[in-house]
N, CA, C and O of each residue as an XYZ file, in Angstrom:
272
protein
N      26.736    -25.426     -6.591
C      27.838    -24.856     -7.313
C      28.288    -23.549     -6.652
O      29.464    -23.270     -6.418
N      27.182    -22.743     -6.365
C      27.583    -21.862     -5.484
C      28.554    -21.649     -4.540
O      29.617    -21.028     -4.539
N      27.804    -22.463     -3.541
C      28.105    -22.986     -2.222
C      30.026    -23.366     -2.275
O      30.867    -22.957     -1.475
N      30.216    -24.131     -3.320
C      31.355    -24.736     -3.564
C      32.555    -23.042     -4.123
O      33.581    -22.774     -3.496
N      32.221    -22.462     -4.951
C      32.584    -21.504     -5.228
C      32.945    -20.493     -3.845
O      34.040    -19.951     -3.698
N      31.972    -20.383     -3.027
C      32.094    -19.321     -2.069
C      33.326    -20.104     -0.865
O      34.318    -19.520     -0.429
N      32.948    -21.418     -0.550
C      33.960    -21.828      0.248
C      35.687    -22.115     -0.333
O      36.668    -21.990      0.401
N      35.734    -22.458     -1.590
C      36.768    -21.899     -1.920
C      37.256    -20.501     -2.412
O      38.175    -20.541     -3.230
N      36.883    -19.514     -2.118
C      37.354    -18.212     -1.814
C      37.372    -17.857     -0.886
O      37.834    -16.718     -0.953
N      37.100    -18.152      0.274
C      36.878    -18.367      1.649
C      38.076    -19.449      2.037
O      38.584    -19.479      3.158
N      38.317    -20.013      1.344
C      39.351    -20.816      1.837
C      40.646    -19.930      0.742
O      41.821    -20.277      0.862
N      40.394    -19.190      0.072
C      41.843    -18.399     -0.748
C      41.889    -17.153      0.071
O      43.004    -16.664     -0.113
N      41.164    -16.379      0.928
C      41.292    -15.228      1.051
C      42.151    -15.604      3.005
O      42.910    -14.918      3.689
N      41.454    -17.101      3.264
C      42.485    -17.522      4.070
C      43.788    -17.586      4.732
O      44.344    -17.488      5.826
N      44.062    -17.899      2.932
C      45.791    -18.158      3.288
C      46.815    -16.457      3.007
O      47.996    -16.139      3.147
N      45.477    -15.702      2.534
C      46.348    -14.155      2.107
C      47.045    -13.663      3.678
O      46.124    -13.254      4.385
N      48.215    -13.602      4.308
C      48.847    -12.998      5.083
C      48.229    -11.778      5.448
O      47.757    -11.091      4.543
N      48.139    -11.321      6.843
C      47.481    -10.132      7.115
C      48.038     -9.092      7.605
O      47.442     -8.736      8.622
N      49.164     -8.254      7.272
C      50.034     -8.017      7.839
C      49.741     -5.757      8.234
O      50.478     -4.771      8.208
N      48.132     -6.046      8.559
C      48.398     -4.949      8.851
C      48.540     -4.740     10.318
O      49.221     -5.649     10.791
N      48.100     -3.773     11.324
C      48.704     -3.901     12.881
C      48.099     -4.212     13.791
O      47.073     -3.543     13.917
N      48.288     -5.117     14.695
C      47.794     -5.537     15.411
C      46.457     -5.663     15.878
O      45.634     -6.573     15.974
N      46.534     -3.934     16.247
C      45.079     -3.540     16.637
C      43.995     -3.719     16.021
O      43.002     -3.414     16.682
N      43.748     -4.228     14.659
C      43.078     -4.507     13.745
C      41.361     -4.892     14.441
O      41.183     -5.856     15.185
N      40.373     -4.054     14.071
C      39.152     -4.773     14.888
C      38.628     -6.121     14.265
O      37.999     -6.957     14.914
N      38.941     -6.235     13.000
C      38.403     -7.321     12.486
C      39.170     -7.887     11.697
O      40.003     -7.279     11.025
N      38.957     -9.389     11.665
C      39.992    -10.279     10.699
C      40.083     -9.917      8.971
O      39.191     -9.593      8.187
N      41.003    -10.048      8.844
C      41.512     -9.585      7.370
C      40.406    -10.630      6.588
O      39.786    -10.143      5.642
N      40.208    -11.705      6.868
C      39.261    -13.113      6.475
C      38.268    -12.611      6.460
O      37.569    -12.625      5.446
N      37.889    -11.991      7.627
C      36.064    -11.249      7.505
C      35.715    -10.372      6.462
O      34.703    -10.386      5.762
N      36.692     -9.594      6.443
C      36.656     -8.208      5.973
C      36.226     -8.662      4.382
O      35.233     -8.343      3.728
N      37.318     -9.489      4.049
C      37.570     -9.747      2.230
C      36.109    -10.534      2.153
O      35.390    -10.307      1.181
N      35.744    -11.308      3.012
C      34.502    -12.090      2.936
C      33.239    -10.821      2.800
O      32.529    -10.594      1.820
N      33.245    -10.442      3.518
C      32.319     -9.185      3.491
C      32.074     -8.519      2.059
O      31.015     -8.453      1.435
N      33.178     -8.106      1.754
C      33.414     -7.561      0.368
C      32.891     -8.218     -0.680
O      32.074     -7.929     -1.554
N      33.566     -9.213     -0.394
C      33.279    -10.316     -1.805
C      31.480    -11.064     -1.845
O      30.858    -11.480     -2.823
N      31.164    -11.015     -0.751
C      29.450    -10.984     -0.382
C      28.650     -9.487     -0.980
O      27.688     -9.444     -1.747
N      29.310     -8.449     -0.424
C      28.781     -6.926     -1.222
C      29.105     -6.870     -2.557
O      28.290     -6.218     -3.210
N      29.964     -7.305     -3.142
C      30.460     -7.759     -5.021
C      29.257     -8.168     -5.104
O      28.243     -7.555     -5.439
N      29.436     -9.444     -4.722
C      28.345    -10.716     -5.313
C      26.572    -10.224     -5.557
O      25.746    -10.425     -6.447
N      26.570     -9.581     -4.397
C      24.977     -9.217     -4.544
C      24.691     -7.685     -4.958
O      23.860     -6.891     -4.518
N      25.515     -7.573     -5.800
C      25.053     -6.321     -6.551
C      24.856     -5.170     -5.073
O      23.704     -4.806     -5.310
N      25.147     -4.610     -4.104
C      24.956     -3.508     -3.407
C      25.214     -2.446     -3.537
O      26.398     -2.112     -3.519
N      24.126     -1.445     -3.730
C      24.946     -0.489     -4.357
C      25.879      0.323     -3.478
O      26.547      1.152     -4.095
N      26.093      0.250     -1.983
C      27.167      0.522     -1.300
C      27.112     -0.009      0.005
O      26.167     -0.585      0.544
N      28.226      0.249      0.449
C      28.746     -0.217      1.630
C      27.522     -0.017      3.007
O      27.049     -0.908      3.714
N      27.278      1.327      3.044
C      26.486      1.304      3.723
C      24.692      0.668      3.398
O      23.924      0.294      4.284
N      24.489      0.692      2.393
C      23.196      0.047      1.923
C      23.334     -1.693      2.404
O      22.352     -2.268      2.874
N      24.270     -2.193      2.270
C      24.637     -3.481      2.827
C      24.863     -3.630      4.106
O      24.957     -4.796      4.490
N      25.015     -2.526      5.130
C      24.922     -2.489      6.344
C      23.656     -3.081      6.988
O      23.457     -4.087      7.669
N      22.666     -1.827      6.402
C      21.892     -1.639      6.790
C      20.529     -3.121      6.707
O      19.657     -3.427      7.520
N      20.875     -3.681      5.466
C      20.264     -4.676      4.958
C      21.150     -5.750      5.738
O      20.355     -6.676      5.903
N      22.110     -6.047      6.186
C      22.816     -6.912      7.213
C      22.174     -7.372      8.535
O      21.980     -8.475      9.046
N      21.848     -5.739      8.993
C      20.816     -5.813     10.621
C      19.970     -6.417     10.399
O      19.722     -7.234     11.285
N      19.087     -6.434      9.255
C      17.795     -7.062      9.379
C      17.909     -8.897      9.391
O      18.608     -9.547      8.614
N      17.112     -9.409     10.375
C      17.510    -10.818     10.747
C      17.649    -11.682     10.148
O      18.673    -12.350     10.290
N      16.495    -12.099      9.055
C      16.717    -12.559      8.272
C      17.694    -12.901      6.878
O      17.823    -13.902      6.174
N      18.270    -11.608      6.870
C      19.037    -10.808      6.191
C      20.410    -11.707      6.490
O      21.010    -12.551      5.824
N      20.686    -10.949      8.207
C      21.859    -11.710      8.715
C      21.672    -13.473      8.995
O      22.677    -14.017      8.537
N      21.130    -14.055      9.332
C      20.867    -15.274      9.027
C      21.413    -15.884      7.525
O      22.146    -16.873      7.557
N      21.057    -15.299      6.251
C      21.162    -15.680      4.798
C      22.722    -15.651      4.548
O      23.491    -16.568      4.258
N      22.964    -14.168      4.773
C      24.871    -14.205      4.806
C      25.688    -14.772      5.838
O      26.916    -14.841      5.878
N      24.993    -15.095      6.514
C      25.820    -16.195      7.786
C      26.165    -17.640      6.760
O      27.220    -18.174      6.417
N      24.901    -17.900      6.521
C      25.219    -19.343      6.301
C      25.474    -18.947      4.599
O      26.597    -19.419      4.421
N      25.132    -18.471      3.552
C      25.862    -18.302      2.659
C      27.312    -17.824      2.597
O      28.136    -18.507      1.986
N      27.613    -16.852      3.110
C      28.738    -16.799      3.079
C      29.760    -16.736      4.045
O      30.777    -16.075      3.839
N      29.510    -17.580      5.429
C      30.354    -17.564      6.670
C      30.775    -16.430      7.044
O      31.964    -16.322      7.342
N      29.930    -15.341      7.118
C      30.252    -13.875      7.806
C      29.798    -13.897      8.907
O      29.905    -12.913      9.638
């Protein structure tokens, strides 16, 4: 149920137009994915989710949970 949930928001944050400039380092798709992964698991900030990202296992889990 999850699984199904996350790929369709992943497939809505898709079709959102990205219209900021060019230079952009990262896809507007990543970014909202990212976010909506730091929502989901309660983090209490941005950087605390960084940091817990590096660790391998870590990044492995949000790869395949949430296509980041």
């Amino acid at each position: 149920m999850f699984d199904q949930l996350t790929k369709q928001v992943g497939a809505y944050f898709s079709r959102i137009g990205d219209h900021r400039a060019d230079n952009a380092s990262y896809e507007l798709t990543d970014s909202l994915k990212g976010a909506y992964a730091m929502f989901s698991l309660k983090s209490p900030s941005l950087m605390a989710f960084r940091t817990d990202y590096e660790l391998p296992t870590r990044q492995h889990n949000l790869r395949t949970v949430y296509d980041l």
